[in-house]
Backbone atoms as SQL, in Angstrom:
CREATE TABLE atoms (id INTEGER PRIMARY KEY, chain TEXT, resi INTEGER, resn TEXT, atom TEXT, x REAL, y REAL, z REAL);
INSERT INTO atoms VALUES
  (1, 'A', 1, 'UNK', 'N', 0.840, -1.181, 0.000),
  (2, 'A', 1, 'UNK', 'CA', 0.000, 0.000, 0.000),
  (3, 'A', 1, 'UNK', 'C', 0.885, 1.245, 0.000),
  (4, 'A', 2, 'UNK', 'N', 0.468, 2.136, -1.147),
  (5, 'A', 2, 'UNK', 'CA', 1.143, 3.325, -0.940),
  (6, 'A', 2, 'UNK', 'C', 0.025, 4.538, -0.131),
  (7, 'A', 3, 'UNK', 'N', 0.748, 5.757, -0.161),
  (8, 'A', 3, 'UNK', 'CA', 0.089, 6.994, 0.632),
  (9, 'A', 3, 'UNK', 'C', 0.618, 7.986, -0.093),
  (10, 'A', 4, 'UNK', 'N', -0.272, 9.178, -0.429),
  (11, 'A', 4, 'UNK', 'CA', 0.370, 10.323, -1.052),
  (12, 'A', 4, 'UNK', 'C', -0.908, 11.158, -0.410),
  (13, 'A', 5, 'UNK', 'N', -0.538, 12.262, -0.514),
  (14, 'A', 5, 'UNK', 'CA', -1.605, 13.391, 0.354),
  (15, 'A', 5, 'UNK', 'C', -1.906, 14.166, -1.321),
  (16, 'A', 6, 'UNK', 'N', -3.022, 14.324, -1.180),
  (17, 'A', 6, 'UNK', 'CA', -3.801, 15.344, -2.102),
  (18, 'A', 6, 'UNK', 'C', -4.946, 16.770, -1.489),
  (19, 'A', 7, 'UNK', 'N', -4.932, 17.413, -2.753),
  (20, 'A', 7, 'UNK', 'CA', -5.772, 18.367, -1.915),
  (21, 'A', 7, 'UNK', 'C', -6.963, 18.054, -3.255),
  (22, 'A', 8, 'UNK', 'N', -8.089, 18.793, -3.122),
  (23, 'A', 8, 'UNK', 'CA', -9.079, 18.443, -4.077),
  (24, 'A', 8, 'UNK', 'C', -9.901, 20.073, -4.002),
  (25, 'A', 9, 'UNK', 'N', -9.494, 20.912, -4.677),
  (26, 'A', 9, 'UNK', 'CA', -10.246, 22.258, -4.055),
  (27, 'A', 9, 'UNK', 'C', -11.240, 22.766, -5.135),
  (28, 'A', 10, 'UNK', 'N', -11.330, 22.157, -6.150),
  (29, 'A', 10, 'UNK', 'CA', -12.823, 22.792, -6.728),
  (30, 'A', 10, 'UNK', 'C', -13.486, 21.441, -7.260),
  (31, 'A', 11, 'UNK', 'N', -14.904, 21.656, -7.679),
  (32, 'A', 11, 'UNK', 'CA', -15.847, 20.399, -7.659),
  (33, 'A', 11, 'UNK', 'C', -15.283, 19.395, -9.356),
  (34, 'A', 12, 'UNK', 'N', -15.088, 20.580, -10.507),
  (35, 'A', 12, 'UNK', 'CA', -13.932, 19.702, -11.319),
  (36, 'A', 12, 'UNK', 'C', -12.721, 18.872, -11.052),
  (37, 'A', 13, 'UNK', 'N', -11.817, 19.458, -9.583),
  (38, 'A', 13, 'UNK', 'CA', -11.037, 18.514, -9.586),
  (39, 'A', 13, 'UNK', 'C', -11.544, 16.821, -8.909),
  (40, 'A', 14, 'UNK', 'N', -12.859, 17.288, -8.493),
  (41, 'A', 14, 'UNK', 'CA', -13.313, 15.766, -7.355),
  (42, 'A', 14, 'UNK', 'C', -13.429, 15.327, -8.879),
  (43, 'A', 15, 'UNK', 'N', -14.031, 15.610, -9.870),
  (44, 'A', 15, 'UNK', 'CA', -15.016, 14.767, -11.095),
  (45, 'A', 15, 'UNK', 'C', -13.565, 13.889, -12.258),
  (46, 'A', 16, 'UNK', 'N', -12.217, 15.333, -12.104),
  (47, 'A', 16, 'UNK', 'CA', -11.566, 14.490, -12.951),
  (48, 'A', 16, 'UNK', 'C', -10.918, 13.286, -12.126),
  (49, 'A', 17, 'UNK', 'N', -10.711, 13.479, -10.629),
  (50, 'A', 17, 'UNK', 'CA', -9.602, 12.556, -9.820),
  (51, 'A', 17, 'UNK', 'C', -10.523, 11.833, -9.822),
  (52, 'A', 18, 'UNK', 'N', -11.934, 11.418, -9.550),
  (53, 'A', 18, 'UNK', 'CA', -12.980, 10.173, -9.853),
  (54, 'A', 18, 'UNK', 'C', -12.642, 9.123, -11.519),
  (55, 'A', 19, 'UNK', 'N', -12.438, 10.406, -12.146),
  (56, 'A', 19, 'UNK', 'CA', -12.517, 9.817, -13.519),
  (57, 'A', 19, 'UNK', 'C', -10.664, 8.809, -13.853),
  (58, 'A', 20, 'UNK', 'N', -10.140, 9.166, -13.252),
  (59, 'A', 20, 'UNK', 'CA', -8.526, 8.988, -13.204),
  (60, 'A', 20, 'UNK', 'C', -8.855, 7.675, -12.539),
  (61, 'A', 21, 'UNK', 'N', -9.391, 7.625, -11.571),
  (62, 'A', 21, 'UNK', 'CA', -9.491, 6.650, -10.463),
  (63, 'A', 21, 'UNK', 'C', -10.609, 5.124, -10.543),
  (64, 'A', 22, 'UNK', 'N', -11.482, 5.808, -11.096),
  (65, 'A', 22, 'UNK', 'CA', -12.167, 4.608, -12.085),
  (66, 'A', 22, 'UNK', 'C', -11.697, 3.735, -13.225),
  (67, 'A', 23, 'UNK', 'N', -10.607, 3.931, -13.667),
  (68, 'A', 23, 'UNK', 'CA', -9.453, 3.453, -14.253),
  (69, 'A', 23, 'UNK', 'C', -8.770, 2.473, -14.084),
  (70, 'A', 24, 'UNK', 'N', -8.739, 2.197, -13.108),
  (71, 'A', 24, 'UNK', 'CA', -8.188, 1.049, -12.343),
  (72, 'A', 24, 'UNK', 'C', -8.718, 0.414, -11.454),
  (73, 'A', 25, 'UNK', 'N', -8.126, -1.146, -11.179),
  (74, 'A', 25, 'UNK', 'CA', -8.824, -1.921, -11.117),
  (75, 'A', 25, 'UNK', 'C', -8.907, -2.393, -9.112),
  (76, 'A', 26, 'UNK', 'N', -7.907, -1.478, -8.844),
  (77, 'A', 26, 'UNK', 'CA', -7.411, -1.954, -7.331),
  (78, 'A', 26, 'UNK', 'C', -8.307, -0.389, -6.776),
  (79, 'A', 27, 'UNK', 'N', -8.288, -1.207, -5.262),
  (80, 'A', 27, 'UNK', 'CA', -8.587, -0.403, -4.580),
  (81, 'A', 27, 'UNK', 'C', -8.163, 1.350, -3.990),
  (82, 'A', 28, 'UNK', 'N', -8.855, 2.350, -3.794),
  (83, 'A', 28, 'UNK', 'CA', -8.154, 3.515, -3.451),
  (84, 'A', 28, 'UNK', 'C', -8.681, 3.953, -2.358),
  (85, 'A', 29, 'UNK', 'N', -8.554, 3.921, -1.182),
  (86, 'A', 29, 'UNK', 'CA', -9.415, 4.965, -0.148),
  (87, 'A', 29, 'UNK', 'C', -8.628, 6.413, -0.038),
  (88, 'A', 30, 'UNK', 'N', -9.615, 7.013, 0.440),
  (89, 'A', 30, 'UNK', 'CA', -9.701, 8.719, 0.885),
  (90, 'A', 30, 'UNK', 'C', -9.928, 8.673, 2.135),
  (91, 'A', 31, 'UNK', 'N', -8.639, 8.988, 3.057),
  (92, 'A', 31, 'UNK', 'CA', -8.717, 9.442, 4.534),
  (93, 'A', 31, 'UNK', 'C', -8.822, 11.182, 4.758),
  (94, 'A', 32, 'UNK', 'N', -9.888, 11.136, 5.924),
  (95, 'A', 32, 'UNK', 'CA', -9.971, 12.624, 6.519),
  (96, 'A', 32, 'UNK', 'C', -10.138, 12.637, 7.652),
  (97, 'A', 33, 'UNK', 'N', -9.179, 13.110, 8.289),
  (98, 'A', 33, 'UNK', 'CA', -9.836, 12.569, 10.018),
  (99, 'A', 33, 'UNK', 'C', -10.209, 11.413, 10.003),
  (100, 'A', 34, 'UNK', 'N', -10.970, 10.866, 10.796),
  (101, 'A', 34, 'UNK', 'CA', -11.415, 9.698, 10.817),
  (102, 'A', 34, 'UNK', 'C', -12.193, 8.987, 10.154),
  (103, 'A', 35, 'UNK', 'N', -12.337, 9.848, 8.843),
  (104, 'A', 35, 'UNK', 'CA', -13.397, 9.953, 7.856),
  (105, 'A', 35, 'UNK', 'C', -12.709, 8.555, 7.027),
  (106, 'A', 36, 'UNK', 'N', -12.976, 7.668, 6.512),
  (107, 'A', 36, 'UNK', 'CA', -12.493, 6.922, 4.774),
  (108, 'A', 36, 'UNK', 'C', -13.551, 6.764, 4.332),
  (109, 'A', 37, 'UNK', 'N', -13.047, 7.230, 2.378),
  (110, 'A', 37, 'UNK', 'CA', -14.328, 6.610, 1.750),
  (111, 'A', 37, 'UNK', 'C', -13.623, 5.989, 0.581),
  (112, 'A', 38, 'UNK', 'N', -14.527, 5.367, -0.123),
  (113, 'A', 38, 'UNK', 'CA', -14.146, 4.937, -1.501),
  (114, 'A', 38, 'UNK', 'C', -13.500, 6.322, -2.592),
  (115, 'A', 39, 'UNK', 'N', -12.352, 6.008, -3.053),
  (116, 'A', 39, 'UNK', 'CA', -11.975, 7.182, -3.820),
  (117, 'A', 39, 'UNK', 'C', -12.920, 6.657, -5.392),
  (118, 'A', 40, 'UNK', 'N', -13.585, 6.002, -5.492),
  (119, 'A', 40, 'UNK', 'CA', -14.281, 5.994, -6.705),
  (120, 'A', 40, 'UNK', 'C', -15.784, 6.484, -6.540),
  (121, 'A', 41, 'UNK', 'N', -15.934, 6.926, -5.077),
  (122, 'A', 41, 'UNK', 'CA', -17.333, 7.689, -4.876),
  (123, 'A', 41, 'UNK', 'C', -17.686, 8.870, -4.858),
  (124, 'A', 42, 'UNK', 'N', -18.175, 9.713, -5.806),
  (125, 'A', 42, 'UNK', 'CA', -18.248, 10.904, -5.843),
  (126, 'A', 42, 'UNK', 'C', -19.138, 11.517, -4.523),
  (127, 'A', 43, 'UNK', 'N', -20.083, 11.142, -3.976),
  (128, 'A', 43, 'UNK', 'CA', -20.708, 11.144, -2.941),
  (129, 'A', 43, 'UNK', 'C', -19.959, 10.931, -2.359),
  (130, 'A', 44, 'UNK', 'N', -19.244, 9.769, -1.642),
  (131, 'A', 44, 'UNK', 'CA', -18.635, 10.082, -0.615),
  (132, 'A', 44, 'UNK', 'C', -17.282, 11.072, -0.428),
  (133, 'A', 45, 'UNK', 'N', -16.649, 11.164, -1.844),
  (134, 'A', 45, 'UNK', 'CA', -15.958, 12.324, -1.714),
  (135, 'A', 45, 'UNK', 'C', -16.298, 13.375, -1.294),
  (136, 'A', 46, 'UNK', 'N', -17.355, 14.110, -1.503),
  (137, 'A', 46, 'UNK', 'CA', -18.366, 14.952, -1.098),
  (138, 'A', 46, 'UNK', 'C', -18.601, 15.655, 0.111),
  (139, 'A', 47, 'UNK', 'N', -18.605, 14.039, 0.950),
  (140, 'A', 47, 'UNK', 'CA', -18.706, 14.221, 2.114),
  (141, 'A', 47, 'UNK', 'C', -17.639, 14.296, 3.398),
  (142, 'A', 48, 'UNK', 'N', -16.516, 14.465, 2.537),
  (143, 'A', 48, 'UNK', 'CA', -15.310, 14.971, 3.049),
  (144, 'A', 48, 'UNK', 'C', -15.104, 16.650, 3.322),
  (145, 'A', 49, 'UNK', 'N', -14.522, 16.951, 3.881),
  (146, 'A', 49, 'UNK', 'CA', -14.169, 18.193, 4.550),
  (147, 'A', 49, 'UNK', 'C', -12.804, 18.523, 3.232),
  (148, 'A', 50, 'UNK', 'N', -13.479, 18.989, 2.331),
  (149, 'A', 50, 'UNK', 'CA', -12.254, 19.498, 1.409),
  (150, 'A', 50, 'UNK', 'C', -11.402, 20.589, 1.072),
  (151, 'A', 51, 'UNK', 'N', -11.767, 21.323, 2.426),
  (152, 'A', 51, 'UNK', 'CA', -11.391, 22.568, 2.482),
  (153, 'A', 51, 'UNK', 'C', -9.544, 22.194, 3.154),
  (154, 'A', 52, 'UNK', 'N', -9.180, 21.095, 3.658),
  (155, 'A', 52, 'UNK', 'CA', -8.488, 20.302, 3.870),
  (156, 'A', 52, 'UNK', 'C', -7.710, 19.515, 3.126),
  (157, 'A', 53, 'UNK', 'N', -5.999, 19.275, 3.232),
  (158, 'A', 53, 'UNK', 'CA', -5.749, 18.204, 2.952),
  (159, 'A', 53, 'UNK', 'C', -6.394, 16.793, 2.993),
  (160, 'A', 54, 'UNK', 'N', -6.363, 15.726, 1.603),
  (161, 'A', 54, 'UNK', 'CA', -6.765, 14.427, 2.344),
  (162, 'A', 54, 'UNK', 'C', -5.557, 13.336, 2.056),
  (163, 'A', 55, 'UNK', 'N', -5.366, 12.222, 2.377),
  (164, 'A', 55, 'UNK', 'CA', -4.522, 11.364, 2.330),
  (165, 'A', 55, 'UNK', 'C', -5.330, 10.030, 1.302),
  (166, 'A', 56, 'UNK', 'N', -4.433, 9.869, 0.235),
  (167, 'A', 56, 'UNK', 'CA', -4.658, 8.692, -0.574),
  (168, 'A', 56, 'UNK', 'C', -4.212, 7.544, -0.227),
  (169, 'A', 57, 'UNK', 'N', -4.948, 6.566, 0.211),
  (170, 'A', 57, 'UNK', 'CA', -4.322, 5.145, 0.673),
  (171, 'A', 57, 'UNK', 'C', -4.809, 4.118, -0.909),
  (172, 'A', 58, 'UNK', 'N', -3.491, 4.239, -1.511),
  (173, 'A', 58, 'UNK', 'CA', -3.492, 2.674, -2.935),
  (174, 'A', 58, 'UNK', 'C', -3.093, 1.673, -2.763),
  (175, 'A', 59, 'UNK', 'N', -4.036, 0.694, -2.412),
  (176, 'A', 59, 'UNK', 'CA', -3.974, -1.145, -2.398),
  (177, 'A', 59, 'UNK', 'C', -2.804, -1.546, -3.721),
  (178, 'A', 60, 'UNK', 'N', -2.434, -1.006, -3.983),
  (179, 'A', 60, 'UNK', 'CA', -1.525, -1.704, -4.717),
  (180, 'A', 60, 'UNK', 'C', -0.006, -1.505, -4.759),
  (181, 'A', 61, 'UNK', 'N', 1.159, -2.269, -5.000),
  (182, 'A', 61, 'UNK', 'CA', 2.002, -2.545, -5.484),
  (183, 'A', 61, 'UNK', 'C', 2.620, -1.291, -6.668),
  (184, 'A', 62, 'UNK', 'N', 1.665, -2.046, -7.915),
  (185, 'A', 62, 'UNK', 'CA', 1.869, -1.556, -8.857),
  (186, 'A', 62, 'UNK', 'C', 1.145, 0.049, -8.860),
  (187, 'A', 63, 'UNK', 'N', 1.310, 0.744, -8.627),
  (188, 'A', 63, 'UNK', 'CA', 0.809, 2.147, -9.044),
  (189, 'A', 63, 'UNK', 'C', 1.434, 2.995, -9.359),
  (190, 'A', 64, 'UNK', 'N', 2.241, 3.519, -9.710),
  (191, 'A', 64, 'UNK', 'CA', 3.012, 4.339, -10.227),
  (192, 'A', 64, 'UNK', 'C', 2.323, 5.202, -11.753),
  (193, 'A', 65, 'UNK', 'N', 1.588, 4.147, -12.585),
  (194, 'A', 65, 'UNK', 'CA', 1.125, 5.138, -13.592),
  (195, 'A', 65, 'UNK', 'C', -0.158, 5.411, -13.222),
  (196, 'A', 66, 'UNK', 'N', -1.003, 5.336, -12.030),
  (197, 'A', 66, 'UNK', 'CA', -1.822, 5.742, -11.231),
  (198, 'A', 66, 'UNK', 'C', -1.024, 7.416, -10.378),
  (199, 'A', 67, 'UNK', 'N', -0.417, 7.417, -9.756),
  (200, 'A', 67, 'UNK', 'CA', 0.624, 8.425, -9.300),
  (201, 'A', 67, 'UNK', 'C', 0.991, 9.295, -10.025),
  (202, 'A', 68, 'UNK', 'N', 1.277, 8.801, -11.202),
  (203, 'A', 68, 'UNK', 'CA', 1.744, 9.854, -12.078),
  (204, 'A', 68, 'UNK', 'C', 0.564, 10.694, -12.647),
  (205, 'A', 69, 'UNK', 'N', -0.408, 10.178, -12.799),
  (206, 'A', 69, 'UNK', 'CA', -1.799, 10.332, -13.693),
  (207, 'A', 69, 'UNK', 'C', -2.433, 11.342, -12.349),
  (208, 'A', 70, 'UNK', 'N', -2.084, 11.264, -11.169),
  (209, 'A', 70, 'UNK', 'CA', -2.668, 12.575, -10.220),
  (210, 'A', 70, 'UNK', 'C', -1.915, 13.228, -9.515),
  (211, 'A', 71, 'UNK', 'N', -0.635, 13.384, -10.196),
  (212, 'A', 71, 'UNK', 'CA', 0.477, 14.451, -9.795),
  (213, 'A', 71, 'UNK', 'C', 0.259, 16.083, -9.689),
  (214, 'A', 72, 'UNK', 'N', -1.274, 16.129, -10.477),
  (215, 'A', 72, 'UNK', 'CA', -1.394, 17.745, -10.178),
  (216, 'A', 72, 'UNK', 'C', -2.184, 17.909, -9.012),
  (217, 'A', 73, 'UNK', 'N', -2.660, 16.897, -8.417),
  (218, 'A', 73, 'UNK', 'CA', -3.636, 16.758, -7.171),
  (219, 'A', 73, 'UNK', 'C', -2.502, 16.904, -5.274),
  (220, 'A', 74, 'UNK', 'N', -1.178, 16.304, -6.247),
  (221, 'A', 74, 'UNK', 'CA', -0.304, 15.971, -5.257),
  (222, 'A', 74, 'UNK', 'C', 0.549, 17.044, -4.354),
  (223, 'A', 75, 'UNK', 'N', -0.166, 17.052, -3.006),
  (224, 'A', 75, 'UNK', 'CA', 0.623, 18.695, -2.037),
  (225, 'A', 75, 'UNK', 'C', 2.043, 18.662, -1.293),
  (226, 'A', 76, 'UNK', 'N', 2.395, 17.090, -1.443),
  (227, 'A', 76, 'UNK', 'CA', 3.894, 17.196, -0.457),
  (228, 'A', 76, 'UNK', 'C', 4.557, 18.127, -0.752);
Protein backbone atom coordinates (compact mmCIF):
# COMPACT_ATOMS: atom_id res chain seq x y z
CA UNK A 1 0.00 0.00 0.00
CA UNK A 2 1.14 3.33 -0.94
CA UNK A 3 0.09 6.99 0.63
CA UNK A 4 0.37 10.32 -1.05
CA UNK A 5 -1.60 13.39 0.35
CA UNK A 6 -3.80 15.34 -2.10
CA UNK A 7 -5.77 18.37 -1.91
CA UNK A 8 -9.08 18.44 -4.08
CA UNK A 9 -10.25 22.26 -4.06
CA UNK A 10 -12.82 22.79 -6.73
CA UNK A 11 -15.85 20.40 -7.66
CA UNK A 12 -13.93 19.70 -11.32
CA UNK A 13 -11.04 18.51 -9.59
CA UNK A 14 -13.31 15.77 -7.36
CA UNK A 15 -15.02 14.77 -11.10
CA UNK A 16 -11.57 14.49 -12.95
CA UNK A 17 -9.60 12.56 -9.82
CA UNK A 18 -12.98 10.17 -9.85
CA UNK A 19 -12.52 9.82 -13.52
CA UNK A 20 -8.53 8.99 -13.20
CA UNK A 21 -9.49 6.65 -10.46
CA UNK A 22 -12.17 4.61 -12.08
CA UNK A 23 -9.45 3.45 -14.25
CA UNK A 24 -8.19 1.05 -12.34
CA UNK A 25 -8.82 -1.92 -11.12
CA UNK A 26 -7.41 -1.95 -7.33
CA UNK A 27 -8.59 -0.40 -4.58
CA UNK A 28 -8.15 3.52 -3.45
CA UNK A 29 -9.41 4.96 -0.15
CA UNK A 30 -9.70 8.72 0.89
CA UNK A 31 -8.72 9.44 4.53
CA UNK A 32 -9.97 12.62 6.52
CA UNK A 33 -9.84 12.57 10.02
CA UNK A 34 -11.42 9.70 10.82
CA UNK A 35 -13.40 9.95 7.86
CA UNK A 36 -12.49 6.92 4.77
CA UNK A 37 -14.33 6.61 1.75
CA UNK A 38 -14.15 4.94 -1.50
CA UNK A 39 -11.98 7.18 -3.82
CA UNK A 40 -14.28 5.99 -6.71
CA UNK A 41 -17.33 7.69 -4.88
CA UNK A 42 -18.25 10.90 -5.84
CA UNK A 43 -20.71 11.14 -2.94
CA UNK A 44 -18.64 10.08 -0.61
CA UNK A 45 -15.96 12.32 -1.71
CA UNK A 46 -18.37 14.95 -1.10
CA UNK A 47 -18.71 14.22 2.11
CA UNK A 48 -15.31 14.97 3.05
CA UNK A 49 -14.17 18.19 4.55
CA UNK A 50 -12.25 19.50 1.41
CA UNK A 51 -11.39 22.57 2.48
CA UNK A 52 -8.49 20.30 3.87
CA UNK A 53 -5.75 18.20 2.95
CA UNK A 54 -6.77 14.43 2.34
CA UNK A 55 -4.52 11.36 2.33
CA UNK A 56 -4.66 8.69 -0.57
CA UNK A 57 -4.32 5.15 0.67
CA UNK A 58 -3.49 2.67 -2.93
CA UNK A 59 -3.97 -1.15 -2.40
CA UNK A 60 -1.52 -1.70 -4.72
CA UNK A 61 2.00 -2.54 -5.48
CA UNK A 62 1.87 -1.56 -8.86
CA UNK A 63 0.81 2.15 -9.04
CA UNK A 64 3.01 4.34 -10.23
CA UNK A 65 1.13 5.14 -13.59
CA UNK A 66 -1.82 5.74 -11.23
CA UNK A 67 0.62 8.42 -9.30
CA UNK A 68 1.74 9.85 -12.08
CA UNK A 69 -1.80 10.33 -13.69
CA UNK A 70 -2.67 12.57 -10.22
CA UNK A 71 0.48 14.45 -9.80
CA UNK A 72 -1.39 17.74 -10.18
CA UNK A 73 -3.64 16.76 -7.17
CA UNK A 74 -0.30 15.97 -5.26
CA UNK A 75 0.62 18.69 -2.04
CA UNK A 76 3.89 17.20 -0.46
Amino acid sequence: MKKVTISLAAINDVKNFVNVVTKYDFDVDLVSGKYVVDAKSIMGIFSLDLSKSIEVQIHSDNCDAFIDEIKSFIVD
